[in-house]
DRENFI-363716 format. One record per residue: residue number from 0; x, z, y of N, C-alpha, C in turn; residue in one letter. Coordinates in steps of 0.02 Angstrom, whole numbers. Layout:
// residues N
    i      nx      nz      ny     cax     caz     cay      cx      cz      cy  aa
  NUM       X       Z       Y       X       Z       Y       X       Z       Y   A
...
//
This chain:
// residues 81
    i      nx      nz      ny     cax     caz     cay      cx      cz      cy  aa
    0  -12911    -726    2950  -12906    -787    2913  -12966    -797    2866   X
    1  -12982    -746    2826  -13038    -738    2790  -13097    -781    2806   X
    2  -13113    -743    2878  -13196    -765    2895  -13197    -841    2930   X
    3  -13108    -870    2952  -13121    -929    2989  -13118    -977    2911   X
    4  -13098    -957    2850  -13115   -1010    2794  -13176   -1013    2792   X
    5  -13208    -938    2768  -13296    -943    2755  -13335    -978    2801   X
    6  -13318    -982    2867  -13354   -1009    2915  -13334   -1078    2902   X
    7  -13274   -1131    2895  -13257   -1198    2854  -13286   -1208    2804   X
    8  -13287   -1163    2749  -13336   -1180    2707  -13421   -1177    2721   X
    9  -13425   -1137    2761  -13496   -1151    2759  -13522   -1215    2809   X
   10  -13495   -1221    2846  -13497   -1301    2895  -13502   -1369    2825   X
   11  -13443   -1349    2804  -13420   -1421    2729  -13499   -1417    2698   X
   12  -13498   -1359    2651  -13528   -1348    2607  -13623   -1343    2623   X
   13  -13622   -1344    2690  -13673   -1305    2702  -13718   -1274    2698   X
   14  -13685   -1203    2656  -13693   -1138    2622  -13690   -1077    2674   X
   15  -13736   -1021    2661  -13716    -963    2683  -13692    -917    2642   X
   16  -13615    -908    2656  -13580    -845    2630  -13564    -791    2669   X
   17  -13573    -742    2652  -13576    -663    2671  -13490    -639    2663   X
   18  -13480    -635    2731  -13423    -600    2739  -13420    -537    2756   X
   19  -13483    -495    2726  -13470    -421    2758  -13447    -392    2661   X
   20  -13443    -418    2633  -13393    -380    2565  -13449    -407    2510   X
   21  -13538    -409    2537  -13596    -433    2463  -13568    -472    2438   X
   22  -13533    -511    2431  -13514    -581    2398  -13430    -580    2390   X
   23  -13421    -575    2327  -13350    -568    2319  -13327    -633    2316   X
   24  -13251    -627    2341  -13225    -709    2345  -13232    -718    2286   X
   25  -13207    -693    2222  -13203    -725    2151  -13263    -757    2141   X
   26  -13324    -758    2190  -13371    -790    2164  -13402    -860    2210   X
   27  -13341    -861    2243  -13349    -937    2274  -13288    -984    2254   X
   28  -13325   -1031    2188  -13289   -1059    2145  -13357   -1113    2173   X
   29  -13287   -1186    2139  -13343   -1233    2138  -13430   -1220    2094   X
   30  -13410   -1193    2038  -13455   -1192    1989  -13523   -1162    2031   X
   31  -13534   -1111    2090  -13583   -1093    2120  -13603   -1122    2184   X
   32  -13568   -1181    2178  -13585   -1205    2266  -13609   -1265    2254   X
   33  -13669   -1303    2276  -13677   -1338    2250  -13650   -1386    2331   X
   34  -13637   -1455    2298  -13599   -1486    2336  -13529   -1483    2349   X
   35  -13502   -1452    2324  -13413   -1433    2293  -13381   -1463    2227   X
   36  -13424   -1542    2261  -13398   -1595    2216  -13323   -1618    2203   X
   37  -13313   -1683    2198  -13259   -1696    2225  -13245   -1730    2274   X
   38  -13297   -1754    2309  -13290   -1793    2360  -13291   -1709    2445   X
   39  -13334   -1676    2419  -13358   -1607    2462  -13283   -1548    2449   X
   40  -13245   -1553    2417  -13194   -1554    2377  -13109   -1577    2442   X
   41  -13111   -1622    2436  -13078   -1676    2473  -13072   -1646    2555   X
   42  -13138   -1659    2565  -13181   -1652    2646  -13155   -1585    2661   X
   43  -13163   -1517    2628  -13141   -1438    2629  -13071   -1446    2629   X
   44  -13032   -1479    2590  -12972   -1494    2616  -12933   -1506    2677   X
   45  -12963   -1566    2692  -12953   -1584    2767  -12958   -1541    2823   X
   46  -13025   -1504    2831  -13047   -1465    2856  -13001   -1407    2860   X
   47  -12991   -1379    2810  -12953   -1322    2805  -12864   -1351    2811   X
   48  -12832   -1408    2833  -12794   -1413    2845  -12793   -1410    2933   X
   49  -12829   -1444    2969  -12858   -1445    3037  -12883   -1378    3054   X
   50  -12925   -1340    3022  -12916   -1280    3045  -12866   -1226    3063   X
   51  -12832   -1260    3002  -12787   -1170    3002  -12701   -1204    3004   X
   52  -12693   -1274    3025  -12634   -1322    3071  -12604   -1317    3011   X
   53  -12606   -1319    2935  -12560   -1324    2883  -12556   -1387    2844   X
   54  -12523   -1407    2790  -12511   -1465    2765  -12518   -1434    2689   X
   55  -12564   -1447    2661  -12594   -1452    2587  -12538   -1477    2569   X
   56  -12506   -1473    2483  -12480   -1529    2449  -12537   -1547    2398   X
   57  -12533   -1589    2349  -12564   -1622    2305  -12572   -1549    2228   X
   58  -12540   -1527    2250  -12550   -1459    2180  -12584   -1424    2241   X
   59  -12592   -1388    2313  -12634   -1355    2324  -12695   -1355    2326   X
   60  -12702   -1432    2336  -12774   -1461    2344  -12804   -1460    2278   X
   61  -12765   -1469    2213  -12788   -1452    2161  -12789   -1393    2144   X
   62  -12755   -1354    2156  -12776   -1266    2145  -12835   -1248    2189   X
   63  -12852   -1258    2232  -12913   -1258    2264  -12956   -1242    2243   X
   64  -12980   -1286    2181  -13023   -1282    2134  -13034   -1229    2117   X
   65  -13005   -1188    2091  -12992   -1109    2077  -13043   -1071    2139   X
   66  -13069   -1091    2178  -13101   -1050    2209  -13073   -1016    2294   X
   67  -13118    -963    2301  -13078    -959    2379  -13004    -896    2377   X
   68  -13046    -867    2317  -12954    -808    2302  -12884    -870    2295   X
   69  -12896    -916    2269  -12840    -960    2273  -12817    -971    2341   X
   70  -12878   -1014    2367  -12870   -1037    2457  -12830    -987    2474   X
   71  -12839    -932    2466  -12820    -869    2515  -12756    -884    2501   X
   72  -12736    -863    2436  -12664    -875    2407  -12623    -932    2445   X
   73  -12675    -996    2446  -12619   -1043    2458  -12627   -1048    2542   X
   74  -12661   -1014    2582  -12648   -1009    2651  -12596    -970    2672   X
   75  -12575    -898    2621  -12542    -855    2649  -12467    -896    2640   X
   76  -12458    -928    2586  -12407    -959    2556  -12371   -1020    2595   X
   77  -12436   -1035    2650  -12406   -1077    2716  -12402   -1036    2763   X
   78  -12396    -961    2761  -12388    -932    2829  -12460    -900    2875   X
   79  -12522    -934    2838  -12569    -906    2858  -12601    -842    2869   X
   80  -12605    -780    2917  -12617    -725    2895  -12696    -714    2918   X
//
C-alpha cells in the first residue's frame, strides 16, 4: 500500500519520493511539497480514492493534510492494507 500512495503522490505532485526508508513519511507533509496546495490537495484525493477503490469522507480529506502517516492511517481505516 505504501509504495502504490508514493507512486500517486508522485504522479499528483510531481515529486520524487524515496521509498527505500531515506525519506521518512513524517516528512511528507504539505509544508515540503511544493504544489500540495489546495487545489493539488483535492486532485491527491481523488486520485487516491481511484487508486486504492475507497470513499474519502470530508474529515479524511481534511486529515490528509497531516501528511502521508495520516493517509496511511486513514487507508488502513478503510480496509486498505
Amino acid at each position: 500500500m505504501l509504495e502504490r500512495l508514493l507512486i500517486v503522490m508522485e504522479k499528483i505532485f510531481d515529486v520524487e519520493l524515496v521509498s527505500d526508508g531515506s525519506t521518512a513519511l513524517a516528512d511528507i507533509v504539505p509544508e515540503a511539497i511544493e504544489g500540495w496546495d489546495s487545489m493539488g490537495h483535492l486532485n491527491l484525493a481523488m486520485a487516491i480514492q481511484d487508486e486504492f477503490s475507497v470513499e474519502l469522507t470530508d474529515d479524511d480529506i481534511e486529515n490528509m493534510l497531516d501528511g502521508a502517516e495520516e493517509i496511511v492511517r486513514i487507508l488502513k481505516k478503510h480496509g486498505v492494507n
